[in-house]
C-alpha positions as CSV (number, residue, x, y, z in Angstrom):
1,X,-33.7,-47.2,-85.6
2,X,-33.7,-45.2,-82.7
3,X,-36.7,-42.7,-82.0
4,X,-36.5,-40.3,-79.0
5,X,-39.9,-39.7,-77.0
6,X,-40.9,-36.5,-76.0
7,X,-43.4,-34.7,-74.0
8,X,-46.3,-34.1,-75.8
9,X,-46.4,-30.1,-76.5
10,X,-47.9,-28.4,-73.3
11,X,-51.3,-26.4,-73.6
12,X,-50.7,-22.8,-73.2
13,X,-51.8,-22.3,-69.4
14,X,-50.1,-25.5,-68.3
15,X,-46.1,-24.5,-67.7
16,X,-45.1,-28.2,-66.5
17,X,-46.3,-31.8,-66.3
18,X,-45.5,-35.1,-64.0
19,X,-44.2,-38.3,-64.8
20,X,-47.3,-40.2,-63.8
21,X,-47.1,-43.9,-64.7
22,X,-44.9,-45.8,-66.9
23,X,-46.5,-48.4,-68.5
24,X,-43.7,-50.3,-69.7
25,X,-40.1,-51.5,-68.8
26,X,-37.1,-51.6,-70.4
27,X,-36.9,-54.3,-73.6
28,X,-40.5,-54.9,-73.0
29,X,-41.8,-55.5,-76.4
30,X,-44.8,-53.4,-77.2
31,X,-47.0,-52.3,-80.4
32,X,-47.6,-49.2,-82.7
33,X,-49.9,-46.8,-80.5
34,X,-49.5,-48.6,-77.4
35,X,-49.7,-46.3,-74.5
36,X,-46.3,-45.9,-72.6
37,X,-46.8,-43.3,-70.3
38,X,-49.3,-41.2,-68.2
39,X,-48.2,-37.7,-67.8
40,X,-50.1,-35.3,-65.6
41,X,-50.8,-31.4,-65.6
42,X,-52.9,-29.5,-63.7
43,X,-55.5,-30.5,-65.6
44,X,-55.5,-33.3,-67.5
45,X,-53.6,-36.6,-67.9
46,X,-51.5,-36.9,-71.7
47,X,-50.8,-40.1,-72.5
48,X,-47.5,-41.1,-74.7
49,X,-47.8,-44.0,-77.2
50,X,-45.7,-46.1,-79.1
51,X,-44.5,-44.5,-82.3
52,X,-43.8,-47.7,-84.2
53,X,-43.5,-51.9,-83.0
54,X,-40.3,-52.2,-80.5
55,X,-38.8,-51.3,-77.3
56,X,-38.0,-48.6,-74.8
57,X,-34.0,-49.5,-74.5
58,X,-33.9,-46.1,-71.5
59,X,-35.5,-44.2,-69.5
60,X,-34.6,-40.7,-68.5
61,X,-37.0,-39.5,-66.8
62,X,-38.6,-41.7,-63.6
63,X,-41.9,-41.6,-61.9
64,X,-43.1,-38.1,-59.9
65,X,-40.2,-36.3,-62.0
66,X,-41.3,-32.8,-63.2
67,X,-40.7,-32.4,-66.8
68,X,-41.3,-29.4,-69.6
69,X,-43.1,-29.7,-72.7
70,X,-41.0,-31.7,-75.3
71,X,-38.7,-32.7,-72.8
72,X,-37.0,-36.5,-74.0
73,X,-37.8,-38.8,-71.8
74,X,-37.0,-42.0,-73.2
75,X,-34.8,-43.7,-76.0
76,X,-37.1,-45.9,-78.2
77,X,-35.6,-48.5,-80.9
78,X,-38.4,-49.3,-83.3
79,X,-38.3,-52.4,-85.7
80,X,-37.6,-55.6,-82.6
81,X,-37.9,-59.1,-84.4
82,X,-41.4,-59.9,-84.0
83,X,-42.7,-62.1,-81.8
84,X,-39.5,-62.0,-79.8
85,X,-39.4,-59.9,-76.6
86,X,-36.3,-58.2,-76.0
87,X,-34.8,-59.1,-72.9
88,X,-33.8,-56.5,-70.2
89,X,-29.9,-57.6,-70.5
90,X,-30.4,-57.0,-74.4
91,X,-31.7,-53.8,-73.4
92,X,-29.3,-53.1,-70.9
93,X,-26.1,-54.4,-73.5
94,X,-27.4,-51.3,-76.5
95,X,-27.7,-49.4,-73.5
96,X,-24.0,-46.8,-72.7
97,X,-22.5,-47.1,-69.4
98,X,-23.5,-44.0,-67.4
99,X,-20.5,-42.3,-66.5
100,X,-19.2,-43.0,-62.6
101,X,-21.8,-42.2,-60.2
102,X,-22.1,-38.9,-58.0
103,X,-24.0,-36.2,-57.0
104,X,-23.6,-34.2,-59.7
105,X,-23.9,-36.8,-62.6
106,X,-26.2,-36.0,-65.3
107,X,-26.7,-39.8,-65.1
108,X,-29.0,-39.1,-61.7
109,X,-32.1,-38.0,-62.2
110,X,-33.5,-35.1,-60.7
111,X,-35.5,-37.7,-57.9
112,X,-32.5,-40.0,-57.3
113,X,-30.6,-36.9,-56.6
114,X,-32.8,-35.1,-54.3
115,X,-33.3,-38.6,-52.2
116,X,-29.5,-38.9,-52.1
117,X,-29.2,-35.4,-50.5
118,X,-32.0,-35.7,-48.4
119,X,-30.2,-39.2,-46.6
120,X,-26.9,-37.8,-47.0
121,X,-25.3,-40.7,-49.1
122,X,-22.3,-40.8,-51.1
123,X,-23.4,-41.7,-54.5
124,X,-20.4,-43.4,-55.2
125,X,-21.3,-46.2,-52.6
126,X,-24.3,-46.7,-54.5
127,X,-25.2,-49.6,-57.0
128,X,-27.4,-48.7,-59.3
129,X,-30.1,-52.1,-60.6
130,X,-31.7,-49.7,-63.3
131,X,-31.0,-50.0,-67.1
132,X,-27.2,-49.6,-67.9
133,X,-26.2,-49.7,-64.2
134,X,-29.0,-46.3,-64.0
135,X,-29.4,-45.7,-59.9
136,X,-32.8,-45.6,-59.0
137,X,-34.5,-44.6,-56.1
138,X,-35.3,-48.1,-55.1
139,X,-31.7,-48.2,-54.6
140,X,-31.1,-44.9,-52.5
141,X,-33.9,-46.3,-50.3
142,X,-32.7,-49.7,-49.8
143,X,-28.9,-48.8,-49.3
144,X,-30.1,-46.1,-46.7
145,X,-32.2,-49.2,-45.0
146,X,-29.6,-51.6,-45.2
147,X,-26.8,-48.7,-43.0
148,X,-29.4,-47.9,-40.7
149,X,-29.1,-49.7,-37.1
150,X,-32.3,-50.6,-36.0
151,X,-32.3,-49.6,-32.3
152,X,-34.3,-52.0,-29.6
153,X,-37.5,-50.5,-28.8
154,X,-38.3,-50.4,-25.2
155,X,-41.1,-53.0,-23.8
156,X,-43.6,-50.0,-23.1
157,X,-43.9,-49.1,-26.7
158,X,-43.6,-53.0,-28.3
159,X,-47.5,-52.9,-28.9
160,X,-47.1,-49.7,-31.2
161,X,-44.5,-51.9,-33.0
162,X,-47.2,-52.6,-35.9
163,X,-48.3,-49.3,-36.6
164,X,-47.4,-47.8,-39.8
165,X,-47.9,-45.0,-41.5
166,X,-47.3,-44.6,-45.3
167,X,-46.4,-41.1,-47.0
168,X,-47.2,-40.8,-50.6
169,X,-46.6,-36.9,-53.0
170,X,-49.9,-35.3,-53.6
171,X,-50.9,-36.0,-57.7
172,X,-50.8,-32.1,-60.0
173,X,-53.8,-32.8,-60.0
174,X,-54.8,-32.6,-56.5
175,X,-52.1,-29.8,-55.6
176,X,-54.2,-27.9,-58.1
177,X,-57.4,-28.5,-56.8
178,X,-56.0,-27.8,-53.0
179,X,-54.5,-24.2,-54.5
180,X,-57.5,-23.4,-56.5
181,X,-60.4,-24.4,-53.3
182,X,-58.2,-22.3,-51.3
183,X,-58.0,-19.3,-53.3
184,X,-61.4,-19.6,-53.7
185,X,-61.9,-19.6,-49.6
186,X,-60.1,-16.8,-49.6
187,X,-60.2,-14.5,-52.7
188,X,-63.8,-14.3,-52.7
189,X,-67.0,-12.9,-50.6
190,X,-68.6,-16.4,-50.0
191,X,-71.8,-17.8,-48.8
192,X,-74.3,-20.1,-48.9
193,X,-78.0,-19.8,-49.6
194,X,-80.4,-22.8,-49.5
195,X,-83.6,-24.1,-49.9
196,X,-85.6,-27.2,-50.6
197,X,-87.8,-29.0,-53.6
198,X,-90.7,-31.6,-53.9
199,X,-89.0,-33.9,-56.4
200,X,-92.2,-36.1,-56.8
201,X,-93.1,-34.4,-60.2
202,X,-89.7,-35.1,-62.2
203,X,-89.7,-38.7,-60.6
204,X,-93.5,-39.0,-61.8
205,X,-92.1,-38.0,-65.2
206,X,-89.2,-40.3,-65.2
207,X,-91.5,-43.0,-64.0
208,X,-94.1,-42.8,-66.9
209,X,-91.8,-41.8,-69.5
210,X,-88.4,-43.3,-69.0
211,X,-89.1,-46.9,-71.2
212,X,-90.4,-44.6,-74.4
213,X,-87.5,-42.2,-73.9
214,X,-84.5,-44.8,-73.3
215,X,-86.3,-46.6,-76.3
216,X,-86.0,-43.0,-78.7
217,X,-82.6,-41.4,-77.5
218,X,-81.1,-44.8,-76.6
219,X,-80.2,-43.6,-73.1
220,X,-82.1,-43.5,-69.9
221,X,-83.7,-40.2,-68.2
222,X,-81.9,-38.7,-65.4
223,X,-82.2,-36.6,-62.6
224,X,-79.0,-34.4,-64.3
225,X,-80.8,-33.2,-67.0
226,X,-84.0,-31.3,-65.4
227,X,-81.2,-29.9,-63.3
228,X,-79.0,-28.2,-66.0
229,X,-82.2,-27.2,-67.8
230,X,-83.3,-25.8,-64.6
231,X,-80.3,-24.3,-64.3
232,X,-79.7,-22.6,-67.6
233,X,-83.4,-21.1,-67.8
234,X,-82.9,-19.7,-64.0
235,X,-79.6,-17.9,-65.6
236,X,-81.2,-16.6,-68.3
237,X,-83.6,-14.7,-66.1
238,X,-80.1,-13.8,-63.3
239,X,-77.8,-12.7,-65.5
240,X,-75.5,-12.0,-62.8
241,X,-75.0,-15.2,-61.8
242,X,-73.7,-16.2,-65.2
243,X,-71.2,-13.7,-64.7
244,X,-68.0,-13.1,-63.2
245,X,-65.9,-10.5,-61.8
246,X,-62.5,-9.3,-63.6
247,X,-60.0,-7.1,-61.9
248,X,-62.6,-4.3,-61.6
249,X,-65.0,-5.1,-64.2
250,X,-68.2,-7.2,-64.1
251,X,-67.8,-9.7,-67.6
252,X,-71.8,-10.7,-68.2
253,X,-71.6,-13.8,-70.6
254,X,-74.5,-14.2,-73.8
255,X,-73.9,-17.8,-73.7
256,X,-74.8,-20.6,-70.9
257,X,-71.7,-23.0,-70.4
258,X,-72.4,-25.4,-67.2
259,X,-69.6,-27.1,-65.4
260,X,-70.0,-30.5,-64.2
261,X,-68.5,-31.9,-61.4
262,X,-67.1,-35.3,-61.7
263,X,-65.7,-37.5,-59.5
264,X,-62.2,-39.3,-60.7
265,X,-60.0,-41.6,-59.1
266,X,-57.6,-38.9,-59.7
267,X,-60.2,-36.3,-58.2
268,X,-62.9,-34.3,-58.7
269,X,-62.7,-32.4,-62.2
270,X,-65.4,-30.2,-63.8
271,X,-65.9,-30.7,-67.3
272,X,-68.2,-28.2,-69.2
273,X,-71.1,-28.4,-70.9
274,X,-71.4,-25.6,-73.5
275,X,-74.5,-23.9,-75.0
276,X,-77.1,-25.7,-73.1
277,X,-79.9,-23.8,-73.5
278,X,-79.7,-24.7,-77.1
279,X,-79.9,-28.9,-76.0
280,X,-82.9,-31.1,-75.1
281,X,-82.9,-33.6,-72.7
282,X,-81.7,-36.3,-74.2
283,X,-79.0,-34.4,-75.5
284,X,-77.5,-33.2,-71.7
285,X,-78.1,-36.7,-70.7
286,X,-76.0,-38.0,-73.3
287,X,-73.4,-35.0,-72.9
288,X,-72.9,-35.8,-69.5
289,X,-72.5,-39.3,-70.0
290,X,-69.6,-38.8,-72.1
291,X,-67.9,-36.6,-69.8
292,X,-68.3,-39.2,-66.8
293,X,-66.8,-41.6,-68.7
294,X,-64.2,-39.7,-70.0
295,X,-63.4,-38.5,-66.7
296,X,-63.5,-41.7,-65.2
297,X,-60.9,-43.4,-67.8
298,X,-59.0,-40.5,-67.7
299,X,-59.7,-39.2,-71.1
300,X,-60.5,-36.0,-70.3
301,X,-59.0,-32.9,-72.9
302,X,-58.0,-29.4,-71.9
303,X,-61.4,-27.9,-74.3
304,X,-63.3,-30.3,-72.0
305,X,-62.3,-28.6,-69.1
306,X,-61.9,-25.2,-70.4
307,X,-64.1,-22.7,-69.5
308,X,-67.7,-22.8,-67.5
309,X,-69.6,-20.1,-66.4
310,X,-72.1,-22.0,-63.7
311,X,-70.8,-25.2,-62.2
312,X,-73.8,-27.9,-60.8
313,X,-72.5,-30.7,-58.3
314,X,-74.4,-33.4,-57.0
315,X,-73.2,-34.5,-53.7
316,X,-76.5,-36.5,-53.5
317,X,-75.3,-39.5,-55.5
318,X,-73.0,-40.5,-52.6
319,X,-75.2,-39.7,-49.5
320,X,-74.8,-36.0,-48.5
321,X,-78.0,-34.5,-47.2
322,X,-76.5,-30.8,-46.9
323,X,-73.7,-28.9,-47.9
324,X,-71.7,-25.9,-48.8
325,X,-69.9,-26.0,-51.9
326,X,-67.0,-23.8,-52.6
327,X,-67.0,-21.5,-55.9
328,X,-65.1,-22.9,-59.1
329,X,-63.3,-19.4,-59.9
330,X,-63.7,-17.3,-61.7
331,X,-67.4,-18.7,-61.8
332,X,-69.8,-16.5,-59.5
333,X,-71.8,-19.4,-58.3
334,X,-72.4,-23.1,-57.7
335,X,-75.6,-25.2,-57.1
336,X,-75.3,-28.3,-55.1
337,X,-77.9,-30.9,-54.8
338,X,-78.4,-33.3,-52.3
339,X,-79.6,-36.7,-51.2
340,X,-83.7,-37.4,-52.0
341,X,-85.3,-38.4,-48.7
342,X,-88.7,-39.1,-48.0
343,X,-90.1,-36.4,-45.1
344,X,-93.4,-35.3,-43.8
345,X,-94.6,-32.4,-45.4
346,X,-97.4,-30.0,-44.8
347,X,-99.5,-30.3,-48.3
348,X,-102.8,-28.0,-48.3
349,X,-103.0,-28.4,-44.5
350,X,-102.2,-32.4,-44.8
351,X,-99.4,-34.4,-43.7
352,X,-97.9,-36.0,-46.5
353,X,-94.7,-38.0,-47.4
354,X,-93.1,-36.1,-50.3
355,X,-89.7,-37.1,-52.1
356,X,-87.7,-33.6,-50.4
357,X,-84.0,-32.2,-51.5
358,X,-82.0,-29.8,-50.9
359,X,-80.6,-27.0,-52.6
360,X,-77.5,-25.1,-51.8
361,X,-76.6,-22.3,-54.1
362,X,-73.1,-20.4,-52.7
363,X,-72.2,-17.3,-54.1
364,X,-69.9,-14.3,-54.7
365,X,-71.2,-11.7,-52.9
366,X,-68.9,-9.2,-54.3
367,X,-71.1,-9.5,-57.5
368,X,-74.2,-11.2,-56.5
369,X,-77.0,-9.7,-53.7
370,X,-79.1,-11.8,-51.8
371,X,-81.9,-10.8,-53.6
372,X,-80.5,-12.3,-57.2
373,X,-78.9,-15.5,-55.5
374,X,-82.4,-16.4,-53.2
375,X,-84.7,-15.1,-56.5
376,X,-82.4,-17.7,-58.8
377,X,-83.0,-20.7,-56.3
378,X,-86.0,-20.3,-55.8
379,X,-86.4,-20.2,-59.8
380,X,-84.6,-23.3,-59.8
381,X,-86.9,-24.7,-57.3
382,X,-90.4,-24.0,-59.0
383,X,-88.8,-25.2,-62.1
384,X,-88.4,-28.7,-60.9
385,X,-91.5,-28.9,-59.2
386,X,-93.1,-27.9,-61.7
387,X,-91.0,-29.0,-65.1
388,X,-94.3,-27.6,-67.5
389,X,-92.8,-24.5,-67.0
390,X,-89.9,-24.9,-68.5
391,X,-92.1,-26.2,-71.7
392,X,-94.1,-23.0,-71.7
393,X,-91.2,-20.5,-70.5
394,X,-93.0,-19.0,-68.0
């Protein structure tokens, strides 16, 4: 039986996807719900399984190709013998002929085509080692290779012989985040407040209390969660730093969603955290959690990433001591913390070493003053140096 696969339906902000990763090849064998493909928006990655036990006898659509939602992709045969793996020449044999090679051939994909007209090649010179004869890129590249006469290098430049360079296509997902820092650079009235904290209370707490809480919740006590408690009590008491401008209206938000940024091998994303001022502790930790693994397995969803009024970023956990973060539009603001170090600070008229971090808060100054965004840190920072007031609301 022969089952076409599709591209899943796109969410409604996302107009195209990428061919990511195929995880399979032609006659491979594979299982019910196995993953086939990765295929990447501009924010998340969709994966493509299996619809029943068999094969994927061809593929038409390759690697980096841009594709619609519901687009076919592939020709599936469901029902292979089992325990047998289909061989590709099996594959290749239920597989059509494509018709004769040539520019214009439906039987190129969009790829293969543009790499042909990029080297100027005739197509019909071209033999193609993909299923049913299929031309791949592979084979553009090594036919241009193979006509190209390598010229002798003169003796001057023989020591730059063994430099290389390699040139790979920026992910969706890092085009995005290019097109949306940039807008952000430039769309906005940015800049940067900052300002520093004594962390030696929250790291006394963590230290007396972090056996009896990992033994209760089941996970340990983190530095995140003061933060985003911090965080949302400080915007209760700013409320125009939870908001954010639209066309010529000022939206002020009754709820408290906090972005997270995460780092991915794909690239940094910023999951969201909703209604945090009605979690504990032990609830952000776990939250947060979640989302880093999630985001680091590349299991994040579009509601995961939907959304945010405040984003937090901890550049700390790799090193940086100071920074400037850049706003996560349409979001008004974003706190970043830093790197703990131990400095000599003047306690009472005494030297003393003191766990010290600090804060950077940049803003929108189109709808925040410097009077709300230095009041808010410094909320932020008598907060965590003194975490009884978030008990007592005060």
């Amino acid at each position: 039986m022969s089952i076409d696969i599709k591209v899943p339906v796109l969410p409604e902000s996302v107009a195209d996807a990428t061919i990511a990763t195929w995880h399979v090849q032609a006659g491979e064998q594979v299982s019910r719900d196995q993953n086939l493909v990765d295929i990447e928006t501009d924010k998340v990655v969709l994966e493509v399984v299996a619809p029943e036990d068999g094969h994927i006898v061809e593929f038409l659509a390759e690697e980096g190709d841009t594709v619609l939602g519901e687009a076919l992709i592939a020709k599936f045969v469901a029902g292979a013998t089992a325990g047998k793996e289909v061989t590709k020449a099996e594959a290749e044999a239920a597989t059509p002929a494509p018709e004769a090679s040539d520019e214009s051939s439906d039987a190129l994909s969009p790829s293969v085509r543009r790499l042909i007209a990029e080297h100027n090649v005739d197509a019909s010179k071209l033999k193609g080692t993909g299923v049913g004869g299929r031309i791949t890129k592979e084979d553009v590249e090594s036919f241009v290779k193979a006509q190209a006469k390598p010229a002798a290098a003169p003796a001057a430049v023989a020591p730059l012989a063994e430099r290389s360079e390699k040139r790979v296509p920026m992910t969706r997902l890092r085009k995005t985040i290019a097109t949306r820092l940039l807008e952000a650079k430039n769309s906005t009235a940015m800049l940067t407040t900052f300002n520093e904290v004594n962390m030696k209370p929250i790291m006394d707490i963590r230290k007396q209390y972090q056996e009896v809480f990992e033994k209760r919740h089941g996970i340990r006590l983190g530095f995140m969660s003061f933060y985003i408690k911090a965080v949302t009590e400080a915007l209760k008491r700013f409320p125009d730093v939870n908001a954010s401008i639209d066309g010529d209206d000022i939206v002020y938000h009754n709820y408290f969603d906090v972005s997270i940024a995460v780092s991915t091998p794909r690239g940094l994303v910023t999951p969201v955290l909703r209604d945090t001022d009605k979690m504990n502790l032990a609830e952000i930790e776990k939250a947060v959690r979640e989302l880093a693994i999630k985001g680091r397995d590349g299991k994040l969803s579009v509601a995961d990433m939907t959304g945010g009024n405040f984003t937090v970023t901890n550049g700390g956990v790799f090193g940086s001591l100071m920074s400037t973060p850049i706003l996560n539009l349409p979001q008004s603001a974003i706190l970043g913390m830093h790197a703990i170090k131990d400095r000599p600070m003047a306690v009472n008229g005494q030297v003393e070493i003191l766990p010290m971090m600090y804060l950077a808060l940049s803003y929108d100054h189109r709808i925040i003053d410097g009077r709300e965004s230095v009041g808010f840190l410094v909320a932020i920072k008598d907060f965590l140096e003194d975490p009884t007031r978030l008990l007592l609301d005060l």
